[in-house]
N, C-alpha and C positions, 0 to 999 in steps of 0.2 A: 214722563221720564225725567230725569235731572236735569237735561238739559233744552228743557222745553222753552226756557227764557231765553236763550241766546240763539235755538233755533226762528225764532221768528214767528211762531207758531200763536195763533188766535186764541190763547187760553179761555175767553168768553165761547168760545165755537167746544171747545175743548169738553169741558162743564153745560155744555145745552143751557147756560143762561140768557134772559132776553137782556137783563141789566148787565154791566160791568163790576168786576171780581176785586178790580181795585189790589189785585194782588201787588202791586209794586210800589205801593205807599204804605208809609209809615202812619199808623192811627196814635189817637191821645192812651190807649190802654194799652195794657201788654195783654197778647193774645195768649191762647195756651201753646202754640209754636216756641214761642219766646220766653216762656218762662223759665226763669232762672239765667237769660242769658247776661245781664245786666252784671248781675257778679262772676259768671267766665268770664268776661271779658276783662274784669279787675282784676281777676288771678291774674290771665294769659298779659296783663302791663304790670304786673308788680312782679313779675320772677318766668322765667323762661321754662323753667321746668315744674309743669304741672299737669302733667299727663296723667290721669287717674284709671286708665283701664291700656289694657296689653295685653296682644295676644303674639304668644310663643308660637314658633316655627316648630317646636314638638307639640302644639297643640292645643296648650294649658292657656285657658283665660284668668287672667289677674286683672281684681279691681279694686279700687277701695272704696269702704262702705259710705253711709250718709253720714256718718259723724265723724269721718276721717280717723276713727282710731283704730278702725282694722282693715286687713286684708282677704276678700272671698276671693277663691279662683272655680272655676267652670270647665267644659269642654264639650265638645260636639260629641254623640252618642248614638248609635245607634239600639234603639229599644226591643228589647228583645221580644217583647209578645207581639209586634205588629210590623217589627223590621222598619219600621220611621227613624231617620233622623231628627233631631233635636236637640238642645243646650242641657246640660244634665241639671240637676240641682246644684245648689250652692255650696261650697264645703270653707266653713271660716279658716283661717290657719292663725291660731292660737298662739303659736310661738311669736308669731311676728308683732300682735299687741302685746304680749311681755315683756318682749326685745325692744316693743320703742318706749314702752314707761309712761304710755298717758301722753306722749307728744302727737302733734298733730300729722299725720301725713298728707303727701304735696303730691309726689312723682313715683309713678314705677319702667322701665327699664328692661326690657329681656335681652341678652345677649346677642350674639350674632347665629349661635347656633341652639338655643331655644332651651336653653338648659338652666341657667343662672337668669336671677332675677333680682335686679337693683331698687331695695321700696328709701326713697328718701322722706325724712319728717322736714317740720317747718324751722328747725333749727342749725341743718345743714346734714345730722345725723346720719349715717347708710346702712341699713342693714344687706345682707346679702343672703338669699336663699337657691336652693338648688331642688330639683327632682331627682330623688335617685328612685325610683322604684314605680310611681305610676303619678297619673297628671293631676290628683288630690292629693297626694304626697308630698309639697314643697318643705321640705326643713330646713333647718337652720344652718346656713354655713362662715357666716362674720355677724357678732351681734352689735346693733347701732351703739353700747354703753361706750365702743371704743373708742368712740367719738366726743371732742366736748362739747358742750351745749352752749352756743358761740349763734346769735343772729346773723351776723357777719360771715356766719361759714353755709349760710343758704345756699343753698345748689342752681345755681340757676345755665347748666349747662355741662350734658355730662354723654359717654361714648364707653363703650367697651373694644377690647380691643380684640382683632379678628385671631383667629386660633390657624398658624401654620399650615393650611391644607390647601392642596388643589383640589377641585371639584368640577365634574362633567356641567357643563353650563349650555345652553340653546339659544343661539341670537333670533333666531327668524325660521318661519314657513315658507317656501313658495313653489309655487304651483310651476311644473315642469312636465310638458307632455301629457298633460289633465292630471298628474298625479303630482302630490306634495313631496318637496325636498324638504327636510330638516337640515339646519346646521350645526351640528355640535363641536363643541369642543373643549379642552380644558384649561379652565382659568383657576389660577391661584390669587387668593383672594389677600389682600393688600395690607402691607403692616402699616405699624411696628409690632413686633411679636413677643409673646412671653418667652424669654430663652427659655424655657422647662416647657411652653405651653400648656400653662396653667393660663386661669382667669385671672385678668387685667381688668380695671375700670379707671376710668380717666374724669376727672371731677373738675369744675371751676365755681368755685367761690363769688358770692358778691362784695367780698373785699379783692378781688384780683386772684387770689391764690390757687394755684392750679395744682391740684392732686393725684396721685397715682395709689390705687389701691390696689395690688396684688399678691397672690397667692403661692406662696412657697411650696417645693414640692413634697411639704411634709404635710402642706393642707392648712395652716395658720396662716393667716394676712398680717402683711406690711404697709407701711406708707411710706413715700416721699412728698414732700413739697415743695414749691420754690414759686416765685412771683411773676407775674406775667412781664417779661421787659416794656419800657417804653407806656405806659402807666403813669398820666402823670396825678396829682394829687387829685385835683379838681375830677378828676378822669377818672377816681378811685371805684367811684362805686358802681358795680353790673347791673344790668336788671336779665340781661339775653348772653347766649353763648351760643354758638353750633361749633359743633367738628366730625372730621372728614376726616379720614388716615387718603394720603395722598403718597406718589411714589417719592416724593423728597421730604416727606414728614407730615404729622398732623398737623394741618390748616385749619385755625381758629380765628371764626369770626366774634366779633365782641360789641354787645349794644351798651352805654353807660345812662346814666341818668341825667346826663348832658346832652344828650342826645347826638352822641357821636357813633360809626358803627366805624370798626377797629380789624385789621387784618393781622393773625400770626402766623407766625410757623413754627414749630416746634418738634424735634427729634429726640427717643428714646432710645438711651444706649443700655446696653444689659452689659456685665462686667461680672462673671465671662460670659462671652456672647452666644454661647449654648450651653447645655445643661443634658445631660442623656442619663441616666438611670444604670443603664447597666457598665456605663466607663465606671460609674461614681463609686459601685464594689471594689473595683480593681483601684483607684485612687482617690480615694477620697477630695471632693472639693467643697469651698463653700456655696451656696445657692447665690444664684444670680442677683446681683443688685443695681437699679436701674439706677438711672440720673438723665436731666435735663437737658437738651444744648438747644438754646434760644438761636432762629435764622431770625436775622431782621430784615425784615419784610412786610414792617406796617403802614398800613394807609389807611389813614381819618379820613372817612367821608360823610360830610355837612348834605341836610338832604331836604328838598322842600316835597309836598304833598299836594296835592299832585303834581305831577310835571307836565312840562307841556307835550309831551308824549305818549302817549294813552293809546291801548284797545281795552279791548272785555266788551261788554253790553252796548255802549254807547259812544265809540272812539272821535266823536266828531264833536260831541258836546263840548262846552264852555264851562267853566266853575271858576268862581272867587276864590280869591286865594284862605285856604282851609288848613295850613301848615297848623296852625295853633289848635284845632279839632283833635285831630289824630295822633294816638298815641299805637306805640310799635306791641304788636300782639303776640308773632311769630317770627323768628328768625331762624332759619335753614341756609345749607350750603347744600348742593344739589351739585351730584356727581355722576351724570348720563350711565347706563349699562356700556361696556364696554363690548364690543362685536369682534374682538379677536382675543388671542390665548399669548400675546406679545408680552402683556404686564402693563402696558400705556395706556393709560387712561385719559378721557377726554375731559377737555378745560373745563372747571368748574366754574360755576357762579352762585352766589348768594339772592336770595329771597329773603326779602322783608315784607311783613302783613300789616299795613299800618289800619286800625278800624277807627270811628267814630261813636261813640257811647247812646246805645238806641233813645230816639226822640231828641240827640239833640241838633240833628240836621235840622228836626222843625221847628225848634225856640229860637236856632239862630241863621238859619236862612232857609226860611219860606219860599225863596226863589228866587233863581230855581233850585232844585233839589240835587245836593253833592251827594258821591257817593258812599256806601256805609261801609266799604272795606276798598283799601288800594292795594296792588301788590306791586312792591317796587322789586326789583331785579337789573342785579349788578353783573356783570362778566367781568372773569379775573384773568387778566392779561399780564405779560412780562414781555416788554421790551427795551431797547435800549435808547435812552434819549437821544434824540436830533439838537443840535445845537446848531444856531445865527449862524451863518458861514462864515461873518465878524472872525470867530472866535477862531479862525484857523490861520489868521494871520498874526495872530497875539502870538508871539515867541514864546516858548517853553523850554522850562532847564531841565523835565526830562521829556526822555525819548520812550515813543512808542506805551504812551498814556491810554491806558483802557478805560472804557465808560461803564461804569459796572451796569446790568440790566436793573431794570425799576419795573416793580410792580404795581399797577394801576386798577384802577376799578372804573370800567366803563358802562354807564346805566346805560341800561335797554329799555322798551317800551312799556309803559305799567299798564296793569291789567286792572279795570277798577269793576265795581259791582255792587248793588243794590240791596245786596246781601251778605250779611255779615259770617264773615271766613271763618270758621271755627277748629278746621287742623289743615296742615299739608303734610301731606305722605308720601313718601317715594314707595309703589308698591311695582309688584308685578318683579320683580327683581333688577328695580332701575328703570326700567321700560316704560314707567307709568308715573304720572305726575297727577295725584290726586288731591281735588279740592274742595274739601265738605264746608256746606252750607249750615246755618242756621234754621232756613226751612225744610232741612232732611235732603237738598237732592246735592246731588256729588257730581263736580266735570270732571272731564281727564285730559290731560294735556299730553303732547309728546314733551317729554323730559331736553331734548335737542334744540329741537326748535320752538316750543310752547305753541305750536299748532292744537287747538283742539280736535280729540279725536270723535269724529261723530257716525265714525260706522257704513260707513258706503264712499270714504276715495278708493279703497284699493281692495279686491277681493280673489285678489293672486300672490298678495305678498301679506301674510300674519306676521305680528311682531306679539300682540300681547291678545287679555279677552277683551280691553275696553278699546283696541282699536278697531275690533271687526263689527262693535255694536251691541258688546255686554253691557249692562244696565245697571243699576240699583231704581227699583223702585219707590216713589216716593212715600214717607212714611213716617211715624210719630217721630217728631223731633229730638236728636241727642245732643245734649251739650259736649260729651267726652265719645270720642272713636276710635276704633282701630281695626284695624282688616287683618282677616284671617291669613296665612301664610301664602295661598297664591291667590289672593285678591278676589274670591270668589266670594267672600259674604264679609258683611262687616257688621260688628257689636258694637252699641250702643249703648252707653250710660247714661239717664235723665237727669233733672233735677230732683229727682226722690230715691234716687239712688236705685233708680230699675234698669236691667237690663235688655235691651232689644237686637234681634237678631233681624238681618236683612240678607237675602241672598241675591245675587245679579241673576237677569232673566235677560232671555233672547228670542227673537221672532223664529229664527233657525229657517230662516226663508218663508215663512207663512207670513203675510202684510197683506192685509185690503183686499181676502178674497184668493188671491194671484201666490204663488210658489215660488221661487227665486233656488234655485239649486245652488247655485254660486255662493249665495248667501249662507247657506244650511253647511254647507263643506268648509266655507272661512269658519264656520264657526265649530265644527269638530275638530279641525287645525288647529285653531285657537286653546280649546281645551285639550287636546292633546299635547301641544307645545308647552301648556299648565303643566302639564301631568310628568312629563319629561323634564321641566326645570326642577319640580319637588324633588323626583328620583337622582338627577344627579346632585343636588344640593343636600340629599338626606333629610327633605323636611317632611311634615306632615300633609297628606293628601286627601283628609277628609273632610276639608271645606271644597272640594273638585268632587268626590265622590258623593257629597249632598246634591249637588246638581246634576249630576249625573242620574240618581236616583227618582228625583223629583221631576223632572223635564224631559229625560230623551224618551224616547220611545225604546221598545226593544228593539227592532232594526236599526234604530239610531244608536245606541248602545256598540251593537255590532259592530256599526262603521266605526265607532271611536276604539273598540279594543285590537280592530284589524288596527288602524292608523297606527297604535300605541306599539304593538309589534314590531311592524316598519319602522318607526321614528326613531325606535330604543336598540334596531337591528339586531333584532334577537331572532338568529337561525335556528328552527324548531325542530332544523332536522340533526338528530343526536346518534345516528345509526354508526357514525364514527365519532371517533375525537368525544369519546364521552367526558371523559375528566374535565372536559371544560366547564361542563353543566354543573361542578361542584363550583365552583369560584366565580361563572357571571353575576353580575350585582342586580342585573334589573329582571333576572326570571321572577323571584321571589315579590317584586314592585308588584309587574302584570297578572300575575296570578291571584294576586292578592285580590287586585281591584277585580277583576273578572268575575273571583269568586264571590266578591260582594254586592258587585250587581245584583247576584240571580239569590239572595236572604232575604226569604220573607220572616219568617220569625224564628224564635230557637225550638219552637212544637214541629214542626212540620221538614218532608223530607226537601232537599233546597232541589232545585229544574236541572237535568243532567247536564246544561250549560253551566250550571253552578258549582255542580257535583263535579265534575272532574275535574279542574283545578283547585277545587280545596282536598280533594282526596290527594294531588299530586304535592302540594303545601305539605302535608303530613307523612307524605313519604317520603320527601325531602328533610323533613325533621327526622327522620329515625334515619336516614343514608347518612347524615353529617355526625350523629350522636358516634357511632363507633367509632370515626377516626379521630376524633376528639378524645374519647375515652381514653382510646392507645395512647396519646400524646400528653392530654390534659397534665400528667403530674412531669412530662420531661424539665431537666433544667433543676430537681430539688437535687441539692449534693446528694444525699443521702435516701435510700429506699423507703419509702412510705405507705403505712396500711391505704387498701382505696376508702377512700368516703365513702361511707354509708348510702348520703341519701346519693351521691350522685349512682352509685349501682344498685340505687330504689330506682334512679330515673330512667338508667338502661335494661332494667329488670320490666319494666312497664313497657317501655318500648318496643323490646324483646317478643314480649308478649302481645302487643297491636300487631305490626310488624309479620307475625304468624298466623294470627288473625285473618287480618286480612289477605295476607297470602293463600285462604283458605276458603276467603268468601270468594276470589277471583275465582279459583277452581271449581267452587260448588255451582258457582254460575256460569263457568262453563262447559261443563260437564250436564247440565240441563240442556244449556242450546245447542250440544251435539247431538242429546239424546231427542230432542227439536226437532233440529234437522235433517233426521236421519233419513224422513222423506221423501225430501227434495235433494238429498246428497250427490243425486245422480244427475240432475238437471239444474243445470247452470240457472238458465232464465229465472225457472220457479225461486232457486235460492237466493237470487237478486232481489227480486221483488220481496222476498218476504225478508230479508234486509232490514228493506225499508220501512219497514212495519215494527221494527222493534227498538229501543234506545236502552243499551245495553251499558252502563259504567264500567265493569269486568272488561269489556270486550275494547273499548274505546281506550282502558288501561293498557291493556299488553298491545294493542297495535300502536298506539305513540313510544317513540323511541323516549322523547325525553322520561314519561316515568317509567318506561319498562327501565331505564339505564340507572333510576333510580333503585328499581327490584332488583335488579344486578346488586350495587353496592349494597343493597342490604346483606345480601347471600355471602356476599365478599366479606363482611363486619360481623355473622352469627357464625361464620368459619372462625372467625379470629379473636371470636370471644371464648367459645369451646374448646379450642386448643392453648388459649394463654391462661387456662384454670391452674391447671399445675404447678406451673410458674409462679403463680399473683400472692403476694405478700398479704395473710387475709385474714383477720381478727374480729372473735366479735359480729354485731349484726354486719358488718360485709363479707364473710363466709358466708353469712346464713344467706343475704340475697347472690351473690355470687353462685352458689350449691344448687337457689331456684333457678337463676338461667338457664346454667346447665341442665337441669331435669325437665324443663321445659321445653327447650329443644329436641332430647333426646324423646319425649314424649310424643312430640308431632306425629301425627297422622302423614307427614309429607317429611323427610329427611329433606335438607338445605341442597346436597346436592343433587337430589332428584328434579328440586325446584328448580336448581341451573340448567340442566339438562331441558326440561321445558323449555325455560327460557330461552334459551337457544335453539331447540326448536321453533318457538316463534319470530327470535332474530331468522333464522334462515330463513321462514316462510315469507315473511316481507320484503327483506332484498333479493328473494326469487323476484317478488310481484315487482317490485322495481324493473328491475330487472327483466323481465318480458316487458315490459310496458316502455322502456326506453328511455326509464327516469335515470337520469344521471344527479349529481350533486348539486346542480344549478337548479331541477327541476324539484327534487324531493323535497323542498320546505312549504311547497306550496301545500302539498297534500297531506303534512304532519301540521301546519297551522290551521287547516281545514279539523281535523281533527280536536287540537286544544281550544278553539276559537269559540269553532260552531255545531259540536263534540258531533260531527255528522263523518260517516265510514266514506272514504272518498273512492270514488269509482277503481281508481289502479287498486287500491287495496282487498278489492271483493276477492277475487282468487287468491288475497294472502288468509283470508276468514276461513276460504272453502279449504285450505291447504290446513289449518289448524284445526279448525271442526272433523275432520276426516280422519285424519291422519296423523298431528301431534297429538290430540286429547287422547285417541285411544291404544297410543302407542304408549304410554305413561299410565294408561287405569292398575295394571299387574301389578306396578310399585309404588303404590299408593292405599290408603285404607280407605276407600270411599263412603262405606257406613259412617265411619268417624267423622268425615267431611261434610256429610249429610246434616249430623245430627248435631252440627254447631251450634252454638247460640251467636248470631253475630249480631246482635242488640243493639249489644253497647256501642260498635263503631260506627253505628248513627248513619248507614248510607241508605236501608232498607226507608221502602216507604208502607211495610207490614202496620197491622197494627200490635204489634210486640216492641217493635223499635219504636213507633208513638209512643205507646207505654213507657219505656225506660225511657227516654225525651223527657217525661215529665216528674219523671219519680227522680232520677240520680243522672248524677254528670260525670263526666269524665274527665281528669287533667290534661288539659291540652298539652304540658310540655312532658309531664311524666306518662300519660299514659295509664293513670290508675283511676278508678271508680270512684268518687266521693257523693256526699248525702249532697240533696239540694236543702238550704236552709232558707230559704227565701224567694220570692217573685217581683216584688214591687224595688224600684230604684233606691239603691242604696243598704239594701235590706242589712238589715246585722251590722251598719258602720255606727262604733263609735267615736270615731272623732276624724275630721280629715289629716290629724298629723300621724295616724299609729300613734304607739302609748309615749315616743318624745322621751325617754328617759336611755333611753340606749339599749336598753336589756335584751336577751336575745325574744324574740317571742315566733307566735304562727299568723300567718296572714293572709287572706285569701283575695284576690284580684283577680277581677271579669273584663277581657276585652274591649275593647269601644267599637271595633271595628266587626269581630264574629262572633262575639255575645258568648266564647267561651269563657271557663273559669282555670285558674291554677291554685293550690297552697302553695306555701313554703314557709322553710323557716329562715326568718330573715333576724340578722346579719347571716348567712350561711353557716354552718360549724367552723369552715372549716377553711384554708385560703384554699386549698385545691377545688373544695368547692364551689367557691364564690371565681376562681378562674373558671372554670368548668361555662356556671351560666354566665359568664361575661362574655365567654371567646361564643356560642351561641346566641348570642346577642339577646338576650330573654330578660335582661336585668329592667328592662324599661319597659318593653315592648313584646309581642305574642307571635307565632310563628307567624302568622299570614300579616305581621308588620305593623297593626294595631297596637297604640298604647292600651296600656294596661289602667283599669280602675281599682281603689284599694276601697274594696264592699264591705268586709266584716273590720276592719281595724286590723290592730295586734295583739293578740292575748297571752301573755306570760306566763311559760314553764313553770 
């Protein structure tokens, strides 16, 4: 495990060798561990910013290639013919080697919320790219020409700046009366801010010059610049930079080639200090333009190597003085997670990584052996000086003299090691202070107190995965890293430019034979607390659902999606207060993941754990399409024909929607006619209950999707009656004309289907109801249901009350031949072999709801280029899921702006109903 060296642990016992492993000396060769480190280690002292691989918080891996003149990006995937996760193929992004013209690249950069992407070259250059549409889609949005090609304007220290929003945030687990408390709450993430909130980038120069690149809200980039105060000549030139946005301004540390490390402070004013879109109609103003105002608050501090202050591996050793060895690798400012929702942040301090250049510990001291990386670390304090007591009897001409406060930098203890440093990361969202080695294995610190975390102090109180004893396993050597968005795997770049993927592993209480329960429970805590920080942060969750897939068991599985219920306190019972169930944010999170547990491949029908929350995903997609539709064009002055494709996409929907309202029926109208049996005996129709797993049946008794079959009913009322009405030209009469005939066609009238449905609401708050469930009691037995898709006891006489008695008080008004003789293939829930068949012949559109050809099987099929055709034109594009191995077309730019509003306010433009980004497989092909 990574931390087998500071655990103390007999590596020779380790290895079953009878000789010694020698693993902690340095040989005359370079191993294949070490290859290539020799020159990271020259980058990481000749310029601060030279990060060559980055993984987005939407998902998207960016790297740059062996030759440095392009950019590949990547992402986790789930494959559809075996349901495995894995790294997808590589997809180049072509525009970014045009844009930089043959320059070398150095650094790339993702935002704070996973969407924009900063590639810097060796000449200071920035290009900027963004994802609009799926995670091989990055194009082009500032090109590096606007830059000049100035050595002097090298980047060696660079920060984007946070986007306005508050966000649901998780400090801690712990363990309260054998069960987990979560603590949520929300925190608003820290400026300075784009007045418009557009993207910001913040840049420093190795001539001093500090940069602001930002994005007007017309979508074009600006700059400002201005010079680092207090600079002096000899001091000019950078090699290191960090920043911090802190509550009194961006805090910027500065390393020079003098070898001084430099404190700023600097504040961004916007002028005007907001910027809103819809005032700007009614008065026009000009867009925001920022400026500078320098706090001074610097402090040089002179630094010797090592100090006499030391832990890590060997806190008691001796060493020669080694100042003149080590040169500075890495420099960060380290800003702890904050544990409340106040806005106050805890005192930062600076890390600096000073290394020694492999082999030359042993040409110049043999002995005994210094170490091969230090980590110094500052605390940044303000207080106010003490003055001699002298000084208070010296008269003064004035009165009531203030000592302005001084900010100082107080070293704390260094951390040295044997092994050379090669990144430091704040992962886990602050939580976690990660520190990758050059032999592959990684420690984790508390970010607080720099305690290392080794998995067995405390297994009542979770804060992250690496304190309860997540892992990375050790493995081929990366020179370049970065960890997926909640810390659950991290990618790897070698010296040959390959990529390696590592995911954290856990005992989950199984060690040495012996079970530890306590252990196994910190550690679904753990990854539930994961899973809760993504959903409130809106990041991506599919390096949590690789682990999940690959390690738990299916009872383990279980316990994590009950947890994730609880933790996200999501009330499952919807029998009242439904309209809530349109607007919670994290239904759609848990359902997702649930539903992706139980996919084995896209051939096969998914385990009716699976089955009912991606069926409930899809009715959730056609409950929110109509009142969007109503709404979508509000706000245009003037009356406007509807869009086409979007009443192709409510035309599709329309038609699932009825569908499946029909398959619910046909199947249960079988298990009436089942039952008719045992209709009179209780017992018998218990037991044979048990015996069946019915999706139909688990649908109408869960409130949440029956309430979603309600608002459908409510939306195909209100499509049919605003025909009349609708302003309709052209192919939107024509599909508008099919809805209509569609509906009027049904085998089941819409309000027939109310009426059901209401009879089923009444049959279950009868069984409530006899049974003594009040409001406190009812979620137990509706989570029972979505969770563990099993019929809970109180609800058997809601089964017997609908088998009896709703089904065939409703056959009269109904066609049930028609109902019969459906084809329901296509909606993919049968495990017939007619539904295998369409599975593999044709697909469905996930968001429209129409039929399309399969053109492919194997990854990637039909992609020509990872950029789409890059020329702007309108074209067609087809994108596959990552997460449910669905597919969509469309036509992208949209026609039309009500259309392109239409799939924004649906959230669809990135991303796929059950929350999965989207892969762009065929390209874009022009009209």
């Amino acid at each position: 495990m990574p931390l087998i060296m500071e655990d103390g642990i007999n590596v020779d016992d380790l290895f079953g060798e009878s000789g010694p492993l020698e693993l902690g000396l340095h040989t005359g060769t370079p191993t294949a561990s070490t290859k290539g480190l020799s020159q990271r280690l020259d980058e990481m002292k000749q310029v601060g910013c030279c990060q060559k691989i980055a993984w987005s918080r939407l998902g998207c891996i960016a790297y740059i290639s062996q030759d440095s003149l392009r950019v590949n990006v990547r992402h986790l995937h789930c494959q559809q013919s075996d349901g495995k996760w894995a790294l997808s193929d590589e997809a180049p992004l072509s525009q970014v080697a045009e844009a930089q013209n043959g320059h070398t690249l150095v650094h790339l950069c993702w935002n704070e919320s996973g969407s924009e992407l900063a590639i810097a070259d060796s000449s200071g250059r920035v290009s900027i790219c963004s994802i609009p549409i799926a995670l091989n889609t990055v194009t082009g949005a500032r090109q590096a020409s606007a830059d000049a090609d100035d050595d002097g304007a090298q980047i060696v220290g660079m920060m984007w700046l946070n986007q306005a929003r508050s966000v649901h945030s998780f400090y801690q687990a712990a363990k309260v009366q054998g069960r987990w408390a979560y603590s949520p709450f929300r925190r608003r993430l820290i400026g300075p801010f784009h007045a418009a909130n557009k993207a910001a980038l913040l840049c420093i120069t190795r001539s001093g010059i500090m940069k602001l690149l930002y994005q007007n809200p017309d979508n074009r980039w600006a700059e400002i610049t201005a010079e680092l105060k207090n600079t002096s000549y000899s001091d000019r030139l950078l090699t290191h930079a960090a920043l911090v946005p802190t509550q009194t301004g961006i805090l910027i540390a500065t390393h020079s080639s003098c070898q001084k490390i430099s404190i700023h402070r600097v504040q961004i004013q916007w002028n005007p200090p907001q910027w809103d879109l819809t005032q700007q109609k009614q008065t026009p103003q000009q867009y925001p333009v920022p400026s500078f105002r320098f706090v001074h608050s610097k402090v040089e501090v002179p630094y010797n190597i090592p100090s006499t202050n030391r832990g890590g591996e060997n806190p008691d050793e001796q060493f020669p003085l080694t100042n003149s060895l080590y040169f500075l690798t890495s420099l960060q400012i380290i800003l702890p997670a904050s544990d409340n929702s106040a806005g106050s942040t805890p005192t930062p301090w600076i890390v600096a990584v000073f290394s020694i250049p492999p082999h030359a510990i042993l040409s110049h001291h043999p002995q005994p052996q210094v170490p091969s990386s230090v980590i110094v670390r500052w605390q940044l304090e303000t207080g106010v000086p003490t003055l001699h007591p002298k000084f208070d009897e010296v008269a003064s001409k004035k009165s009531n003299v203030q000592i302005k406060p001084k900010t100082v930098l107080r070293r704390l203890d260094d951390i040295t090691s044997y092994r050379h440093v090669i990144s430091v990361d704040q992962t886990e969202y602050g939580s976690v202070l990660a520190i990758s080695y050059d032999d592959s294995s990684i420690a984790f610190y508390d970010p607080k107190t720099m305690a290392i975390f080794n998995g067995i102090d405390d297994t009542n109180t979770v804060t992250s995965l690496a304190q309860v004893g997540f892992q990375y396993p050790l493995e081929s050597s990366a020179l370049h890293v970065s960890f997926s968005p909640s810390a659950c795997a991290v990618v790897g770049l070698d010296s040959d430019g390959q990529t390696h993927l590592r995911v954290m592993e856990h005992s989950y209480g199984a060690e040495s034979g012996y079970y530890d329960e306590n252990k196994f429970s910190a550690a679904i805590a753990a990854l539930t607390l994961a899973f809760c920080r993504g959903c409130g942060g809106e990041f991506n969750t599919d390096d949590l659902l690789l682990i999940l897939m690959r390690q738990l068991s299916l009872d383990a599985q279980t316990v994590f999606l009950n947890e994730v219920y609880r933790a996200l306190s999501i009330n499952c019972n919807f029998t009242t207060e439904q309209d809530k169930l349109m607007s919670h944010p994290y239904i759609p999170r848990a359902l997702s993941i649930q539903a992706a547990l139980g996919f084995n491949n896209k051939y096969k029908a998914r385990n009716i754990t699976s089955a009912v929350p991606w069926a409930i995903l899809q009715l959730r997609q056609a409950a929110i399409i109509y009142p969007f539709f109503f709404q979508y064009n509000k706000g245009v002055q003037t009356a406007e024909p509807h869009d086409p494709d979007v009443l192709r996409m409510v035309l599709g929907n329309t038609k699932w929607a009825l569908e499946f309202s029909l398959y619910i029926l046909n199947e249960v109208f079988d298990l009436a006619d089942d039952f008719e049996s045992v209709s009179s005996d209780q017992e018998a129709l218990n037991q044979k209950l048990k015996s069946i797993t019915s999706l139909p049946l688990i649908i109408l008794l869960s409130s949440m999707s029956r309430a979603f079959l309600r608002f459908i009913c409510r939306g195909l009322r209100g499509i049919h009656t605003g025909y009349a009405s609708a302003p309709l030209t052209g192919d939107a009469r024509v599909y508008y004309t099919e809805i209509c005939q569609t509906l009027d066609a049904s085998p089941v009238h819409t309000d027939v289907y109310e009426k059901f449905l209401a009879g089923v609401d009444s049959a279950v708050k009868h069984a409530y109801t006899g049974a003594g469930f009040g409001d406190t009691e009812r979620p137990t037995p509706e989570k029972e249901l979505l969770v563990n898709s099993r019929i809970p006891p109180v609800l058997v006489t809601a089964v017997s009350t609908i088998l009896r008695q709703t089904v065939p008080a409703m056959k009269t008004e109904v066609d049930r031949m028609a109902i019969y003789m459906g084809d329901y293939s296509w909606l993919g829930f049968g495990a017939d072999y007619r539904t295998e068949v369409y599975r593999r012949s044709r697909e469905v559109d996930i968001i429209k709801k129409m039929p399309i050809a399969r053109i492919g099987t194997g990854p990637g099929a039909g992609v020509k280029n990872g950029n789409g055709n890059g020329n702007g034109t309108q074209g067609h594009l087809r994108r596959r899921c990552v997460r449910c191995c669905e597919v969509s077309e469309a036509v992208y730019p949209p026609r039309s702006v009500l259309a392109f509003r239409m799939i924004y306010k649906l959230g669809h433009l990135r991303s796929c109903i059950c929350g999965g980004m989207w892969n762009l497989e065929s390209g874009m092909v022009s009209q």
